[in-house]
C-alpha positions as CSV (number, residue, x, y, z in Angstrom):
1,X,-21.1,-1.9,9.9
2,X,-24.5,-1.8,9.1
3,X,-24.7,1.3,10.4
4,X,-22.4,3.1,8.8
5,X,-23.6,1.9,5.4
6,X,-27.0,2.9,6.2
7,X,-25.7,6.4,7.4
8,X,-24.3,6.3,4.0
9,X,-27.1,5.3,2.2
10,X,-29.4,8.4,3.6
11,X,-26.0,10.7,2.9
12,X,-26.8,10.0,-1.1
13,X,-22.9,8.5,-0.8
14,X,-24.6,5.6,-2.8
15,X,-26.9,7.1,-4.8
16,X,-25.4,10.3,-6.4
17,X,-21.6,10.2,-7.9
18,X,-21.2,13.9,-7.3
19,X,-22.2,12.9,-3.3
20,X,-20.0,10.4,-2.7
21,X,-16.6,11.9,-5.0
22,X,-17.4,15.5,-2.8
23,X,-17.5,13.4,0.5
24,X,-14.6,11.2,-0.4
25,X,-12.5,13.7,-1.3
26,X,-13.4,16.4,1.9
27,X,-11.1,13.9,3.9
28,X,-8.4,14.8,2.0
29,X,-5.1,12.9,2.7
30,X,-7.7,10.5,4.2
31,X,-9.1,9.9,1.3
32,X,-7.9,7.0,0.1
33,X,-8.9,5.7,3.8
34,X,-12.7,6.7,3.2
35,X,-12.4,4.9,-0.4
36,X,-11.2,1.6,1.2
37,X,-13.8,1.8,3.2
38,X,-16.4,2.5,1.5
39,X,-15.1,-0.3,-1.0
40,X,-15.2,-2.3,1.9
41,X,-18.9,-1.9,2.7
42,X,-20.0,-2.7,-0.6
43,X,-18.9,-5.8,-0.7
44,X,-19.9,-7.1,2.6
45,X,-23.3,-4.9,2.2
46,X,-24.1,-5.0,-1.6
47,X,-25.5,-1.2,-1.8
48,X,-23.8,0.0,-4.7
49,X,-22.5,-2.1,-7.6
50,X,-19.0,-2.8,-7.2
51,X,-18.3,-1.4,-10.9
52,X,-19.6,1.8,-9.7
53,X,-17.2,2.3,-6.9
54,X,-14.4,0.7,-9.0
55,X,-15.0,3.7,-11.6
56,X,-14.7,5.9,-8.3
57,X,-11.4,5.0,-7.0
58,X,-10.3,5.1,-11.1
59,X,-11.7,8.8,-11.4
60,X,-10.6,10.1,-7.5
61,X,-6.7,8.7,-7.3
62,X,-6.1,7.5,-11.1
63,X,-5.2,4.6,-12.7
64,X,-2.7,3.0,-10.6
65,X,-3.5,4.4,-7.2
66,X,-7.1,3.3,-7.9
67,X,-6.5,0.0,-8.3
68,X,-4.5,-0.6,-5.4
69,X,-7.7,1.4,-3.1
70,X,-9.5,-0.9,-5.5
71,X,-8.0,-3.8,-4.6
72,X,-7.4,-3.3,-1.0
73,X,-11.0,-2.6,-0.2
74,X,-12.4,-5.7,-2.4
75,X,-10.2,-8.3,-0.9
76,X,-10.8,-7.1,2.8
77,X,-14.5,-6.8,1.8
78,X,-14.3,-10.5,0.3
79,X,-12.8,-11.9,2.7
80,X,-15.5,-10.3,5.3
81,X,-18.1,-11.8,3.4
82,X,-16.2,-15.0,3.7
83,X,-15.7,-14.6,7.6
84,X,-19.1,-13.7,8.3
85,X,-20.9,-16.7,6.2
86,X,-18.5,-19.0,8.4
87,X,-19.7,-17.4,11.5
88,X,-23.2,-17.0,11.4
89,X,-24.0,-19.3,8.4
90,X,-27.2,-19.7,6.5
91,X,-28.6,-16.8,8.1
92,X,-26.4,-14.5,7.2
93,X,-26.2,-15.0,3.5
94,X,-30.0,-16.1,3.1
95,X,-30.1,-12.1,4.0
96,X,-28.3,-10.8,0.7
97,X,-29.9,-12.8,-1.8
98,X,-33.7,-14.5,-3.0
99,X,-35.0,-17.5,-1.4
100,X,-34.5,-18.7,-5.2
101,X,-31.0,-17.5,-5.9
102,X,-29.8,-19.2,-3.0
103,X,-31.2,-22.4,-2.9
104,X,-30.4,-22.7,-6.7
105,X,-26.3,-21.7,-6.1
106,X,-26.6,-23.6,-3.0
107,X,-27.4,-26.9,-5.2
108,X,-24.6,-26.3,-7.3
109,X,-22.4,-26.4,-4.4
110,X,-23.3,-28.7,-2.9
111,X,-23.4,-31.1,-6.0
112,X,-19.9,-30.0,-7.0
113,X,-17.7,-30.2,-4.0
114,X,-14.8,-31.6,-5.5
115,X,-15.2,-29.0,-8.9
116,X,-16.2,-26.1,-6.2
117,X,-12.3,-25.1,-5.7
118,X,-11.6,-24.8,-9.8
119,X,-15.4,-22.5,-9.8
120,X,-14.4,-20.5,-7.1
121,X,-11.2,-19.4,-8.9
122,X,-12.7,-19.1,-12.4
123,X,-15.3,-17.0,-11.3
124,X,-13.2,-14.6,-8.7
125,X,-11.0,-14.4,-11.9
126,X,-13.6,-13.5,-14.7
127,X,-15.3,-10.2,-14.2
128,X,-18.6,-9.7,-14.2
129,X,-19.7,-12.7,-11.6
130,X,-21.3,-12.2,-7.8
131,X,-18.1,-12.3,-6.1
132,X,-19.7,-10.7,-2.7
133,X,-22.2,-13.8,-2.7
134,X,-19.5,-16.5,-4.0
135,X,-17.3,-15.4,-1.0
136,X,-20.0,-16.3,1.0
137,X,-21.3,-19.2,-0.3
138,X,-17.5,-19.9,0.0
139,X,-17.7,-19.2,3.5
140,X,-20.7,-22.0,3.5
141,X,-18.5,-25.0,2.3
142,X,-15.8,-26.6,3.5
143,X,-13.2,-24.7,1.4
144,X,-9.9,-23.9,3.8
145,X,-9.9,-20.6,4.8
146,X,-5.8,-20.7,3.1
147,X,-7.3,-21.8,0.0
148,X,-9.3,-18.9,-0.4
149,X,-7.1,-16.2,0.9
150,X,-4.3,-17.6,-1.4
151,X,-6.6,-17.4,-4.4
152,X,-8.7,-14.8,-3.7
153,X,-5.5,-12.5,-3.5
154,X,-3.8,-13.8,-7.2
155,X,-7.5,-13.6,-8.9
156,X,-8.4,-10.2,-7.9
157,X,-5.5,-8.6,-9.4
158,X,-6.4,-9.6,-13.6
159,X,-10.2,-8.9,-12.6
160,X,-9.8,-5.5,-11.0
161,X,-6.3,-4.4,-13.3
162,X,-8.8,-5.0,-16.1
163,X,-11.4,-2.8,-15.1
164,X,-9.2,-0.2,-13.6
165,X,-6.9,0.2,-17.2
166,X,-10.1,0.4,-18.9
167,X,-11.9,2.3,-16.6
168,X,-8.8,4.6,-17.0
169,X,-8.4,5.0,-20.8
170,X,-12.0,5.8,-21.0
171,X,-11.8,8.7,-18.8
172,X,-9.1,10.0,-20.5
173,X,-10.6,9.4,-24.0
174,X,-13.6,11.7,-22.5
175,X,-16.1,8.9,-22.7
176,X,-18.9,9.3,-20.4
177,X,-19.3,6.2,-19.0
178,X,-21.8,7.8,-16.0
């Protein structure tokens, strides 16, 4: 996985817009394949802001069809980042983030156990937080693996419906939003 996203990376797929719509759509009816995996990759390795790629799948496949790639590739991609923390720990999520950042959510979690279900929800739900990192910080308690998959499924769909209708009205208004 690593690979492929740094094969990415050098391909300007996450640099340049132009790059990665052109390569996207080369695969043709594969496509929307390439999008959810490319959605995929930037969750587990934080490359490219996920609002960037969320504007992708919006301008590539519209607004419906790019919120389901949308979707697709963000909850397999959270629930990677989930997976992974639980398997190789610390380690693993030390790797994404400052010394600082994660001894500071880390705290917080570990303070708030019995208020970290209710926080994990809230902020999967409201746009705008680190939901990569929370999934894996996620992956670092002792949250059920059902309890997160059950929410993480119902709280995507506001967040990412939000972003994709307005991501979609602002395309068609002709706002440049690049």
């Amino acid at each position: 996985l690593g690979g492929i996203g740094f094969w990415a990376y050098r391909k300007g797929l996450f640099t340049s817009r132009e790059v990665m719509v052109a390569f996207i759509e080369s695969y043709g009816i594969l496509a929307p394949l390439i999008f959810i995996l490319i959605q995929f990759i930037q969750c587990v390795i934080p490359i490219i802001p996920g609002g960037l790629s969320l504007v992708i799948g919006v301008y590539l496949f519209g607004g419906f069809w790019g919120f389901i790639y949308n979707y697709i590739g963000i909850v397999l991609g959270s629930v990677a980042c989930f997976i992974l923390a639980r398997l190789f720990g610390v380690v693993f999520v030390r790797s994404f983030v400052s010394e600082a950042t994660y001894q500071k959510n880390k705290a917080r979690m570990d303070r708030n156990q019995k208020k970290l279900r209710t926080a994990f929800v809230l902020t999967m739900l409201l746009p705008g937080f680190p939901d990569d990192f929370i999934c894996m910080l996620a992956g670092l308690s002792d949250m059920p693996f059902s309890f997160f998959l059950l929410h993480l499924l119902w709280t995507k769909v506001p967040s990412i419906l939000l972003y994709s209708l307005f991501l979609k009205h602002a395309l068609q208004a002709g706002s440049s939003i690049w």
